[in-house]
Every structure is written in C-alpha cells, then in structure tokens.
Kinemage of the C-alpha trace (Angstrom):
@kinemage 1
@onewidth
@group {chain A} dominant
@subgroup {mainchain}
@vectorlist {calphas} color= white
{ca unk a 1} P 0.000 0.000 0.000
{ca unk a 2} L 1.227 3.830 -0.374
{ca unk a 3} L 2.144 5.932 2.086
{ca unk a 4} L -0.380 8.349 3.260
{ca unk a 5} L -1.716 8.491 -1.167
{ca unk a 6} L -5.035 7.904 -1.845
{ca unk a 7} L -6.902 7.998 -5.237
{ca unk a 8} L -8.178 11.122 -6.163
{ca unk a 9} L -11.530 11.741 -6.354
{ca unk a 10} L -12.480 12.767 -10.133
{ca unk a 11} L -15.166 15.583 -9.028
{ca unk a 12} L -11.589 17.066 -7.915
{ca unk a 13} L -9.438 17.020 -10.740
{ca unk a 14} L -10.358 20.436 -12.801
{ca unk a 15} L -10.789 20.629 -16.319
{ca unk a 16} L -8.615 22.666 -18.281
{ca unk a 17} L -10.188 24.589 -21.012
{ca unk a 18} L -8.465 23.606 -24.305
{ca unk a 19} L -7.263 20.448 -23.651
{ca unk a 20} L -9.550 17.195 -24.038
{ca unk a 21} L -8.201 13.984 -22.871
{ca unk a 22} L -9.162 10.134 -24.104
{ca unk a 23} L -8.105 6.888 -22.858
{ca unk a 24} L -8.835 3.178 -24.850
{ca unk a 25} L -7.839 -0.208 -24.301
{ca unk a 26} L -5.144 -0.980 -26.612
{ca unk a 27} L -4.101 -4.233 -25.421
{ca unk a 28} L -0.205 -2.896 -25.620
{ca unk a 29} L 1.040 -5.764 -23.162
{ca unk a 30} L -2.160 -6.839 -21.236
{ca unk a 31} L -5.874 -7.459 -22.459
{ca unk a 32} L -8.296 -5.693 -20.670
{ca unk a 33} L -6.794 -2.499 -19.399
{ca unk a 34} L -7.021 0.714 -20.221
{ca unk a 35} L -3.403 1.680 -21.571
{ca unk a 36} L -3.744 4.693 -24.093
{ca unk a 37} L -4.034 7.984 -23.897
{ca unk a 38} L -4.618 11.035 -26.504
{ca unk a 39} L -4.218 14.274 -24.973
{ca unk a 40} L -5.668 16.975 -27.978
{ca unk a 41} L -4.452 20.595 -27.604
{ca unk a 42} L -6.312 23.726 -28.682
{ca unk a 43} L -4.492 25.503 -31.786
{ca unk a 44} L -2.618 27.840 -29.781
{ca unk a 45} L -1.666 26.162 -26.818
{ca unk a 46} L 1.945 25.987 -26.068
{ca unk a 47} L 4.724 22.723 -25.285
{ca unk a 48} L 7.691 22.662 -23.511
{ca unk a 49} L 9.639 19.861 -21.950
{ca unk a 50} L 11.941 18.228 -20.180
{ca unk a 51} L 13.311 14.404 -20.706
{ca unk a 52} L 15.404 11.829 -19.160
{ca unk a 53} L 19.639 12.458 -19.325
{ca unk a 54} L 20.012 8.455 -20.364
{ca unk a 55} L 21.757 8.135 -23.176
{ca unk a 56} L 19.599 4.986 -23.937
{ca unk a 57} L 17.076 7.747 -24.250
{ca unk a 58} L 13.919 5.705 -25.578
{ca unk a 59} L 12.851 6.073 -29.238
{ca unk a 60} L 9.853 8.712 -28.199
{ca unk a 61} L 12.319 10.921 -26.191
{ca unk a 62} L 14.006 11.095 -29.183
{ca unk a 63} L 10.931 11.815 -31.978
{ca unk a 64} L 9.501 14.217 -29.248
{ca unk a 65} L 12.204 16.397 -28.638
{ca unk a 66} L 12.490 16.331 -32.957
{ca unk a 67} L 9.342 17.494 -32.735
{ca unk a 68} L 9.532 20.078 -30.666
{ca unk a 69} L 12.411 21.398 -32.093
{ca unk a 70} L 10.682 21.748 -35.479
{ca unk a 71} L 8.402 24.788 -33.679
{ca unk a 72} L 5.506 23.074 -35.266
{ca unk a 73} L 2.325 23.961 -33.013
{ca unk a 74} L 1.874 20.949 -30.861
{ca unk a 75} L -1.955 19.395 -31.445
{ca unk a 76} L -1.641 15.904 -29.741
{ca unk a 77} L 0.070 13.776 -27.092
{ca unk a 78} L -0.196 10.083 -27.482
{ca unk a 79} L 0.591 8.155 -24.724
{ca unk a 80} L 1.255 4.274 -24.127
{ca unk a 81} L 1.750 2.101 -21.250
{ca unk a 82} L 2.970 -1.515 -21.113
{ca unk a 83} L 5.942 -1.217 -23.643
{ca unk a 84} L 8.721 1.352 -23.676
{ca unk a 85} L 9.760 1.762 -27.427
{ca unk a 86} L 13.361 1.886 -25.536
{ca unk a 87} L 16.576 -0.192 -26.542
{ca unk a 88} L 14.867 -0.928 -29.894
{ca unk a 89} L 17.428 1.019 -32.218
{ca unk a 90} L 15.957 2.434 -35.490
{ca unk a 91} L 13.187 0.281 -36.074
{ca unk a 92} L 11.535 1.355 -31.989
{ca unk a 93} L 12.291 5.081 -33.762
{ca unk a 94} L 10.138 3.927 -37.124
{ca unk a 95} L 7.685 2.511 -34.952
{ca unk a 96} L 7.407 5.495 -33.033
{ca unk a 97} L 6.999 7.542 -35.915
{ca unk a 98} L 4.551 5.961 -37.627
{ca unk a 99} L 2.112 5.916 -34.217
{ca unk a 100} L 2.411 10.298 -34.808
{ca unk a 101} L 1.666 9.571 -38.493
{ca unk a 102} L -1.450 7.641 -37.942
{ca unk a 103} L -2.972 10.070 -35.194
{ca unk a 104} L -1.691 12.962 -37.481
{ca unk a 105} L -4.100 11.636 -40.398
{ca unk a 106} L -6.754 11.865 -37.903
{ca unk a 107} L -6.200 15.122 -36.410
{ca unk a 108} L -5.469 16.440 -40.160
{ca unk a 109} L -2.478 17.673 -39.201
{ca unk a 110} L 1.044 17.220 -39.551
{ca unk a 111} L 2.966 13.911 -37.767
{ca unk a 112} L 5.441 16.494 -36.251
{ca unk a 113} L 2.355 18.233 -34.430
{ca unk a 114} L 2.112 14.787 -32.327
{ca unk a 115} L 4.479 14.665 -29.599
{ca unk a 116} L 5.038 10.461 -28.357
{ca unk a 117} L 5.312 8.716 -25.299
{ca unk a 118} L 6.038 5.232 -23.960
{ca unk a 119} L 6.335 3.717 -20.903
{ca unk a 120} L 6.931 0.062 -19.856
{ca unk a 121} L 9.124 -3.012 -20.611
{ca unk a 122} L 12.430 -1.774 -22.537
{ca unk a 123} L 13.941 -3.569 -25.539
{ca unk a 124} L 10.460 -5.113 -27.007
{ca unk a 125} L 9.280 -3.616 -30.151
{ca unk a 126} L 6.287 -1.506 -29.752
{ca unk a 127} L 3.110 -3.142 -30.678
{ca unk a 128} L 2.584 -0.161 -32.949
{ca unk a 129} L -0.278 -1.984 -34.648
{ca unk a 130} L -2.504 -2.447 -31.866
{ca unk a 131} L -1.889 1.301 -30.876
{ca unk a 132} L -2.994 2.229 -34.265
{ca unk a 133} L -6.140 0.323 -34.191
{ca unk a 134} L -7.154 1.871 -30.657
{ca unk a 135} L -6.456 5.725 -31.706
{ca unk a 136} L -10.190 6.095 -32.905
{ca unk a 137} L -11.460 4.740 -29.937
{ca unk a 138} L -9.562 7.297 -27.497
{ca unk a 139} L -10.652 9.841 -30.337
{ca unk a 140} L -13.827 9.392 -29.567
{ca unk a 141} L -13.625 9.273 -25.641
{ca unk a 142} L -12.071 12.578 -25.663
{ca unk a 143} L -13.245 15.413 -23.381
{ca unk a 144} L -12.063 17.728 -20.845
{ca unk a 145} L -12.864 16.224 -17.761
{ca unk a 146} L -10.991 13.275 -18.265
{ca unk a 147} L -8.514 13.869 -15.812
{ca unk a 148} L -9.148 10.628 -13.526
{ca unk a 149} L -9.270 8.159 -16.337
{ca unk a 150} L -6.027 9.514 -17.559
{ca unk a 151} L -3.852 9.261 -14.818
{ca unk a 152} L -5.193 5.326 -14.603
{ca unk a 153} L -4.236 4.696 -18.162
{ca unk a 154} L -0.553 6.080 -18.166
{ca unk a 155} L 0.310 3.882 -14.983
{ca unk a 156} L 2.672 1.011 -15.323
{ca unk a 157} L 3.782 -0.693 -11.617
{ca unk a 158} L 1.914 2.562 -9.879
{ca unk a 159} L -0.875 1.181 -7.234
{ca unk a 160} L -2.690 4.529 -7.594
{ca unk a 161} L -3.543 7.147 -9.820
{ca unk a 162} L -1.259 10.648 -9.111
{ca unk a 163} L -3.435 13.685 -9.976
{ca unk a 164} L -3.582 16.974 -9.021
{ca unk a 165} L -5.585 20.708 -9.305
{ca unk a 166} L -5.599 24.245 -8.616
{ca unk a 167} L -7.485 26.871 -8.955
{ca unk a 168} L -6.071 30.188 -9.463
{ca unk a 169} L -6.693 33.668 -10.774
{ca unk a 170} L -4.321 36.116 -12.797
{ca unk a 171} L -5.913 39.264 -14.073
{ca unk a 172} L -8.770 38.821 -12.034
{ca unk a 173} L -9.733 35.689 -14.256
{ca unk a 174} L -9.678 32.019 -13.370
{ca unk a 175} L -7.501 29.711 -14.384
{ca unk a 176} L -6.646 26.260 -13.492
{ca unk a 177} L -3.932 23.886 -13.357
{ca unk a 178} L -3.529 20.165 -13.492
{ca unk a 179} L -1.467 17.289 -13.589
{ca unk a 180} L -1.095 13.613 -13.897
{ca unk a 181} L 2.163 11.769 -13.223
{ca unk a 182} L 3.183 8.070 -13.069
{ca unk a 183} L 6.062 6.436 -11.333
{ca unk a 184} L 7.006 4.124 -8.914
{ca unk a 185} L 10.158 2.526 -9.561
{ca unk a 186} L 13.474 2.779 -11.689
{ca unk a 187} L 13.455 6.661 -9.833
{ca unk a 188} L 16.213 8.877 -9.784
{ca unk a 189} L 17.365 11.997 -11.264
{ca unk a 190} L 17.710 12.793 -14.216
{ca unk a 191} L 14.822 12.700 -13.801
{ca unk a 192} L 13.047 9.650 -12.406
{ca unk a 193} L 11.317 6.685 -14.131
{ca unk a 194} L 8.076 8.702 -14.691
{ca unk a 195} L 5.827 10.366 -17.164
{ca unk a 196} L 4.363 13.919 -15.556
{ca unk a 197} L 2.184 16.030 -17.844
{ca unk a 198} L 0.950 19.553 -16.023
{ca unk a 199} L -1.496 22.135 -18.041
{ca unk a 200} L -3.070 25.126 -17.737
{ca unk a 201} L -5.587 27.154 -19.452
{ca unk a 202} L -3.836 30.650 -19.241
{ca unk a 203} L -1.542 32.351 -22.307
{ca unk a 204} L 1.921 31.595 -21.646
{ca unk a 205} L 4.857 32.384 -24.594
{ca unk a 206} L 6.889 29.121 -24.967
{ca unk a 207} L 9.912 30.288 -23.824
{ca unk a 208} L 8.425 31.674 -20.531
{ca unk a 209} L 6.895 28.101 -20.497
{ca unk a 210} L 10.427 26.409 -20.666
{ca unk a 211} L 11.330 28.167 -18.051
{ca unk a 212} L 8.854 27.730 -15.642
{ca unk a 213} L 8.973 23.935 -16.354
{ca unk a 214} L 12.590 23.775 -15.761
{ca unk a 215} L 12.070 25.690 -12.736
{ca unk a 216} L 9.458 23.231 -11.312
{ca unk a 217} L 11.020 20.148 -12.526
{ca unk a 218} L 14.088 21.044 -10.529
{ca unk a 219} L 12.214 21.580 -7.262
{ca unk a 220} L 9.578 18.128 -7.362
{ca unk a 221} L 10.763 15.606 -9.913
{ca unk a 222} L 14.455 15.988 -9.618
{ca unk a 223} L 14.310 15.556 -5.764
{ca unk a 224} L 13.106 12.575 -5.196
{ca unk a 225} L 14.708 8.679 -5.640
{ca unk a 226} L 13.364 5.596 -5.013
{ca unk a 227} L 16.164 2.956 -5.642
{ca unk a 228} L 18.445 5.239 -7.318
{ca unk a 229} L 18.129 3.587 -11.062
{ca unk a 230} L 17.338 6.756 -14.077
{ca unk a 231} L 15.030 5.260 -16.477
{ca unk a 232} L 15.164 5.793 -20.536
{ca unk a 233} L 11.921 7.212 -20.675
{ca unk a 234} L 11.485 10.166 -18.242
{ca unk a 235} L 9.421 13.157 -19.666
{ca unk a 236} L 7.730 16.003 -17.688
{ca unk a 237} L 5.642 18.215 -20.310
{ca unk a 238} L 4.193 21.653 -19.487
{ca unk a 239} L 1.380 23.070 -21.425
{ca unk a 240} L -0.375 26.173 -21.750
{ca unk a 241} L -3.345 26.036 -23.587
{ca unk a 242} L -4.713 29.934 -23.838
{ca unk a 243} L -8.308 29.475 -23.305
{ca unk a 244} L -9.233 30.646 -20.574
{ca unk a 245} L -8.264 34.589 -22.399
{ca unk a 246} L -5.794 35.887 -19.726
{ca unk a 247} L -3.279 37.964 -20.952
{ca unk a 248} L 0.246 36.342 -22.401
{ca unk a 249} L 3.280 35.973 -20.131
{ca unk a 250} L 5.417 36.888 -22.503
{ca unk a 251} L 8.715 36.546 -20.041
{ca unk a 252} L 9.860 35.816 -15.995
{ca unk a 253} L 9.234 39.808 -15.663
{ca unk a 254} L 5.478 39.524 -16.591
{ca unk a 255} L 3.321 40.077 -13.509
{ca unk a 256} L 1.157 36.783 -13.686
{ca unk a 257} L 4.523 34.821 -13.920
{ca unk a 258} L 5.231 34.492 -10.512
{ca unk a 259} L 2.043 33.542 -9.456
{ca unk a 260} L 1.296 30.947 -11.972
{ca unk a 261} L 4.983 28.970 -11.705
{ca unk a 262} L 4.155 28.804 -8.282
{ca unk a 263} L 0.947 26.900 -9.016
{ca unk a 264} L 2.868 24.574 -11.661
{ca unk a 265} L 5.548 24.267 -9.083
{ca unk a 266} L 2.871 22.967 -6.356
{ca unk a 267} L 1.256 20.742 -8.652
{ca unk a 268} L 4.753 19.289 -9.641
{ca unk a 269} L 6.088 18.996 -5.715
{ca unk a 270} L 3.080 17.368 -4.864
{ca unk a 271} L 3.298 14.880 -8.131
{ca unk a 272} L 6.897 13.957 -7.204
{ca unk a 273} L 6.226 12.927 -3.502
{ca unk a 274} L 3.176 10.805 -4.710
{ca unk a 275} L 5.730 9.025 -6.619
{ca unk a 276} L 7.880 8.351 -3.688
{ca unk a 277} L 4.816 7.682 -1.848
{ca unk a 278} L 3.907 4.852 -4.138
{ca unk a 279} L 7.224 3.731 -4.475
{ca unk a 280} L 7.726 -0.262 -5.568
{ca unk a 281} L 7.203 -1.800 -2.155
{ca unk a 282} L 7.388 1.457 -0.312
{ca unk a 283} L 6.282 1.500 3.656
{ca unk a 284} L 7.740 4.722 4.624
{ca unk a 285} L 8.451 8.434 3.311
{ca unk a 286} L 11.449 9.928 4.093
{ca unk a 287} L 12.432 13.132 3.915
{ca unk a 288} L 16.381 13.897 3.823
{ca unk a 289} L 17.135 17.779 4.827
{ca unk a 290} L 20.602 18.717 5.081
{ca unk a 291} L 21.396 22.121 6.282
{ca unk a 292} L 24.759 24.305 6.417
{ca unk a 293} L 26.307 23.282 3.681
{ca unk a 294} L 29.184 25.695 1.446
{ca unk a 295} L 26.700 25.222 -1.607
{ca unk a 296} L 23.313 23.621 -2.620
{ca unk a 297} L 25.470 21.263 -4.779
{ca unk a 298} L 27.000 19.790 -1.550
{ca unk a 299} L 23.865 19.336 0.407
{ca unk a 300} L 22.330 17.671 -2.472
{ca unk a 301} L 25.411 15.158 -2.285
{ca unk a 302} L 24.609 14.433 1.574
{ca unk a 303} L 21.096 14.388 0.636
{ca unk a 304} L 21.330 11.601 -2.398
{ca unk a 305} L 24.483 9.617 -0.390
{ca unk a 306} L 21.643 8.681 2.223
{ca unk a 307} L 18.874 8.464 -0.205
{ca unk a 308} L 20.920 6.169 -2.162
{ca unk a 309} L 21.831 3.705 0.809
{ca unk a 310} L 20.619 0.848 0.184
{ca unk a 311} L 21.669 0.264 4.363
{ca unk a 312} L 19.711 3.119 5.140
{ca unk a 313} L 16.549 2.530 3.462
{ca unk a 314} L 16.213 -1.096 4.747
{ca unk a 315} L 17.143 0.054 8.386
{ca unk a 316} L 13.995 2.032 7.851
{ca unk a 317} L 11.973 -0.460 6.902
{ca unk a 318} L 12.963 -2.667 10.195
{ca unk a 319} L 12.596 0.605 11.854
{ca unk a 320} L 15.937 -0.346 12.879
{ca unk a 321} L 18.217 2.200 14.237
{ca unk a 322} L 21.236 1.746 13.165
{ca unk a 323} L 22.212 5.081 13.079
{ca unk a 324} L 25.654 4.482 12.371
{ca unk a 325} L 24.512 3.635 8.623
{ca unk a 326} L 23.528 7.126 8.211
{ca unk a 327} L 26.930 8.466 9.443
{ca unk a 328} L 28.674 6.274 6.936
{ca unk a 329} L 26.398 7.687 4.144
{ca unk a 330} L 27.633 11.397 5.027
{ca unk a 331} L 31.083 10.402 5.094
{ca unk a 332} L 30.959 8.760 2.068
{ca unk a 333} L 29.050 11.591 0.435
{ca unk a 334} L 32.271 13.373 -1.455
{ca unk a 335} L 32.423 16.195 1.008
{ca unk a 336} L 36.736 15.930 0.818
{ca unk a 337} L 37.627 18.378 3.848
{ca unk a 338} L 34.057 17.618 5.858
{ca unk a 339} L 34.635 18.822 9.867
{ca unk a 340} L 32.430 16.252 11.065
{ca unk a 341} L 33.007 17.333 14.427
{ca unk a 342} L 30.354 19.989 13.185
{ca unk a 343} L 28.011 17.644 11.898
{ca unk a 344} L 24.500 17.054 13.547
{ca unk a 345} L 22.020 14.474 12.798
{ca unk a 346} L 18.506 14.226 13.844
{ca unk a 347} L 15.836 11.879 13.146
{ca unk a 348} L 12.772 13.905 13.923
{ca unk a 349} L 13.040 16.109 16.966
{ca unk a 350} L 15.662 13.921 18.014
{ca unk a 351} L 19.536 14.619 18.401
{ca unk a 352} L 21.404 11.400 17.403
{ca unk a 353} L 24.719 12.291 16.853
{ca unk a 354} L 26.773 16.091 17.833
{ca unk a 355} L 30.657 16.902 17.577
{ca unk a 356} L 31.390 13.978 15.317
{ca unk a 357} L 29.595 11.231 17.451
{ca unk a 358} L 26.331 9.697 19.141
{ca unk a 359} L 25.093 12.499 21.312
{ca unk a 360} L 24.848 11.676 24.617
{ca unk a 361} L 21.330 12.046 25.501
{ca unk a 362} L 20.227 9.673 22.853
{ca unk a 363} L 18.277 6.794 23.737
{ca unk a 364} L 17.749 3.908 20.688
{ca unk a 365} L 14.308 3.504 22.227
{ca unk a 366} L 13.806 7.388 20.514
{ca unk a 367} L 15.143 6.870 17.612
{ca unk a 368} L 13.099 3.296 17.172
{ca unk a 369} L 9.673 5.869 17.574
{ca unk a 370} L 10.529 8.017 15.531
{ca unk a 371} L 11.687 5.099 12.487
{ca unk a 372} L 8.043 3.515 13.332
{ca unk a 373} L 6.354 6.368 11.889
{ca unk a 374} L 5.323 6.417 8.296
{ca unk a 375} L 6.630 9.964 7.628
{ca unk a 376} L 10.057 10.381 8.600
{ca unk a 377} L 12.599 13.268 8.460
{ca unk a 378} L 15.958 13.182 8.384
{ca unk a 379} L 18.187 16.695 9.398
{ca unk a 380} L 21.932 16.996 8.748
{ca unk a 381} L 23.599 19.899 10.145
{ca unk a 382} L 26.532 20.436 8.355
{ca unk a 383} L 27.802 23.532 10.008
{ca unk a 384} L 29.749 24.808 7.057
{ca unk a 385} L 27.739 27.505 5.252
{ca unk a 386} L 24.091 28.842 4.491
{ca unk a 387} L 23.085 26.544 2.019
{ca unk a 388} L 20.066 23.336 1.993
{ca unk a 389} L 18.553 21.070 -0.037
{ca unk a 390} L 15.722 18.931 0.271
{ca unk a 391} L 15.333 15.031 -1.432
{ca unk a 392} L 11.915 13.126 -0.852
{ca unk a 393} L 12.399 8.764 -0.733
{ca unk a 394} L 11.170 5.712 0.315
{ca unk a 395} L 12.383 2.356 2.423
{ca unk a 396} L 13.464 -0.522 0.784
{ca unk a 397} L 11.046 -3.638 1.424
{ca unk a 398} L 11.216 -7.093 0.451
{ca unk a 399} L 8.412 -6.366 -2.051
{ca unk a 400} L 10.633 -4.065 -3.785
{ca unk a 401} L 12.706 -7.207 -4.672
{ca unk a 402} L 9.567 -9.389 -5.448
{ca unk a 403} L 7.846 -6.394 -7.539
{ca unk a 404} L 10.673 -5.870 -9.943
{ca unk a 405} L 11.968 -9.752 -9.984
{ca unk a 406} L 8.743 -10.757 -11.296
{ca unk a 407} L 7.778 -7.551 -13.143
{ca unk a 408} L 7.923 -9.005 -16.950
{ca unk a 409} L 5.957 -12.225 -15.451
C-alpha cells in the first residue's frame, strides 16, 4: 500500500479549457486495461519539456524532442503504457513515428504536431499496430474532464492514480492547473522513471513556459529517488493552452509569472512525492534535509548519499536504528575536507549524533519511535555555510525485490 496516497476523487481534478483527454484499451502488453491515452491541444496552446539524461534515451524521447524542435504547433500527445519503445534502435524510432503519423491523419495535421510517449518493458518492439487500431477509440472518448481516467491509463507498476488541481486567478480571471504523473520505480534523477504532464488554461509564450517547467522540474521531480536507477523514458511536459483569455506571459518579468509557476511548481512537488509515496514496495516516506552546507550542490550530495543507501533505506523499513549507517552515508558523500566534528544528525526532533559522534542524551528507544512512523525526516547539520537542499524517498522492502523480480511475469 502507499504511504499516506489515496486515489483522487475525479469531481476534484479540474478541467482545463483547451485540452480534451481520451483513454482506450489498446491491449499494448495486457488485455483488458485501459493503456492509451490522446491528450488533444487547442491551436494555440503551447509545449515545452523536459526528458530523461540516459543516453539509452527511448525512441519517443528522441521523436519528441524532434518534434519540438521543429516549432511546429503541438496538437496531440499520445501516450502508451505496457511497452517502452526503448533499446529498440531504429526500427523502436520507425515505430514510433509511424504511431504520430497515424494520429496525425486523424487530427489532419502534420505527424510532427504529435508529440510520443512510452512507458513500460524496454527492448520489445512496440506493438505499434494495436496502438494504431485503438487511436479512434480514445478519439472518440475525448473530453475535458478526463482527468481521472487519464492518470489510470498512463500507470505502469503505480498502485494509484497521481493527480492533481488548482485553482487560481491572474488578471482577475480564473484559471486552473492540473497534472497527472506516473512512477514508482526505476526513480532517480535525471529525472526519475516517470511520465508527468501539467497544463493550464492561461496564455503563456513558450519560452516563458520552458522556463517555468525547468524551474518546477528542478524543485519536485528531480528531488526525489526511489532505488536510485534513471530510467530511458522520463518526460515532464508543461502546457499552456490559452483558453481561458488571460493575458500572455510573454517573459519571468510579466506580472502573472510568478504567481502561476508557483501553481505549476505545487502541482509538480506534490506529483513527485506521490511518486515516492507509491514507491515499488514502499512503507515509509522519508524526507532527507541537510542544512549548512558551502553550496546547494554539496547538500544535495549528503542528501542523495543517504537516499541512495541501500543500508539506510532497509534500516527504515525494520525501523531499525542503526544510526551508524547514516553516518557512513555522510562520510561517504564526497564532502573531501568535511569537519564532522560539526556535523549534527537528527531523526525527527531527536539529536542522534553532535561533535562527530552519538550524542549523549540519545536513547535507541527514541530513535526506534521516531523510524516507526510512516513519515520520517531526516536533518543533517553540516555547520559549514548557508546553504540546503531537500530530497523526498522511500524504504526498501522485500516487495521491492519481489515487484521488480517478477515484473515481466
């Protein structure tokens, strides 16, 4: 079960005026699920995104950022679950391509106005055929509150649906933002194993929009890690879709800009710990805050060194506390002239170890409460500087091992 993640309720997730989703059973890798998804865009919405750094890239990384770099406007997203299109050199790329063609002729547009996706097994040829046959059924389911059927149809090992909305206003109009992400293994920046697609009905330039993507995807989705593995697949799409007639932000200095990255921001954050929350086999959410550090880059090495551990996360799961693990994990961080007679560590509210060793007020009988709860922070003090960081994981449970051992079965 998740931690503390529930499915969301559908009367909850806002439509988002421009944008009409549709979901069919395609039969990708298994009969009887719902495992496609069309996402249609109004004629002047904008795109921008962000992909995976794996240079096994998948085959719709690849078409989509072709596509986006031919400044085309974008019309469709097509989606698929159960298969990957990864690994599968240039016939996973021809496959790929011909999945934008078909939903192009559709649309009556142009294939480079369909942006791909794939998610799933890696290095087994896309079942492009199937796919092809299903695109008139998710045609014809598509409308705008589709939110909740969406997030179900992108999901791969997931055990619930991730969605998310706000409501917002920017020159005294409403707008709305939502998003749908799926993930729950194989995460780790850059950027996890995960598919996140955020819109918005207000009028935002795409350059603006790049930049308030890249802004949020460095706050949620490149924060968090699960078993430290980055997938070939990873995309996190923004899109603004202009109907709901607010006025463009044109640039970072426009005074809606603020406001509205803020919202996409949220909406990311909380998409990125639901991840973590529903990691493969997760029983507990951790939160790793280290403080005092000379630069954000150093903290984020503390941070990921005890994320990482694979010592660490299964203490957790015992709630275990062998605290010394998590001393190791600093050490071993990188840090090359670390005092760690300035280093603090908490678990919770409580002081475990001060001046380079187990403080001497700590009682294991503390630190075992505090490892029994299902939300736990962690607090390094580093005591070298101003600088934090933040990184959101999981434990590391025997049904991690069964999940992914028997995941093609």
């Amino acid at each position: 079960m998740p931690v503390n993640l529930f499915p969301p309720e559908p009367e909850h997730l806002l439509p988002v005026k421009g944008l009409m989703l549709g979901v069919a059973e395609a039969g990708v890798r298994k009969a009887g699920r719902r495992d496609l998804l069309v996402m249609q865009l109004a004629e002047a919405a904008t795109v921008a995104g962000v992909f995976t750094q794996n240079r096994f890239c998948a085959a719709p990384v690849i078409v989509c950022k072709e596509h986006l770099a031919s400044a085309r406007p974008v019309r469709a997203l097509l989606v698929n679950t159960g298969n990957a299109n990864a690994g599968t050199g240039d016939e996973g790329l021809a496959r790929a391509r011909r999945s934008c063609g078909e939903l192009a002729a559709l649309l009556g547009c142009g294939s480079t106005q369909i942006l791909p996706f794939s998610t799933g097994v890696i290095m087994e040829p896309l079942p492009v055929e199937r796919i092809v046959a299903a695109l008139p059924r998710a045609l014809a389911d598509c409308r705008e509150d589709n939110w909740a059927n969406a997030a179900e149809a992108i999901m791969t090992t997931d055990t619930v649906p991730k969605a998310r909305s706000l409501r917002l206003a920017l020159g005294g109009k409403p707008v709305t933002v939502t998003g749908i992400a799926k993930g729950a293994g194989m995460i780790h920046p850059d950027m996890a194993t995960m598919l996140g697609f955020v819109a918005t009905d207000a009028a935002v330039s795409p350059m603006a929009l790049q930049r308030m993507l890249a802004q949020a995807a460095t706050r949620s989705f490149n924060r968090i890690t699960v078993d430290g593995d980055t997938s070939t697949n990873d995309s996190f799409m923004l899109i603004a879709t202009g109907a709901a007639g607010t006025q463009a932000i044109v640039d970072g200095r426009h005074p809606d800009y603020a406001v509205l990255a803020a919202a996409v921001t949220e909406i990311a954050v909380w998409l990125a710990q639901a991840i973590v929350r529903d990691g493969e086999g997760a029983t507990k959410f951790i939160t790793v805050q280290v403080e005092g550090g000379m630069s954000e880059a150093e903290c984020n090495k503390v941070a990921y060194a005890i994320a990482h551990s694979p010592l660490v996360k299964t203490a957790f799961f015992a709630s275990d506390p062998n605290l010394g693990r998590l001393l190791a994990a600093i050490g071993y961080a990188g840090i090359a002239d670390l005092d760690v007679g300035r280093v603090q560590l908490y678990l919770g509210e409580v002081l475990v170890a001060r001046d380079g060793g187990r403080n001497p007020a700590y009682r294991e009988a503390d630190g075992r409460r505090a490892m029994q709860q299902s939300e736990i922070t962690v607090r390094v003090e580093l005591g070298r500087g101003p600088a934090a960081a933040t990184v959101w994981t999981c434990d590391l449970s025997h049904d991690y091992v069964s999940i992914n051992a028997d995941y093609r079965s």
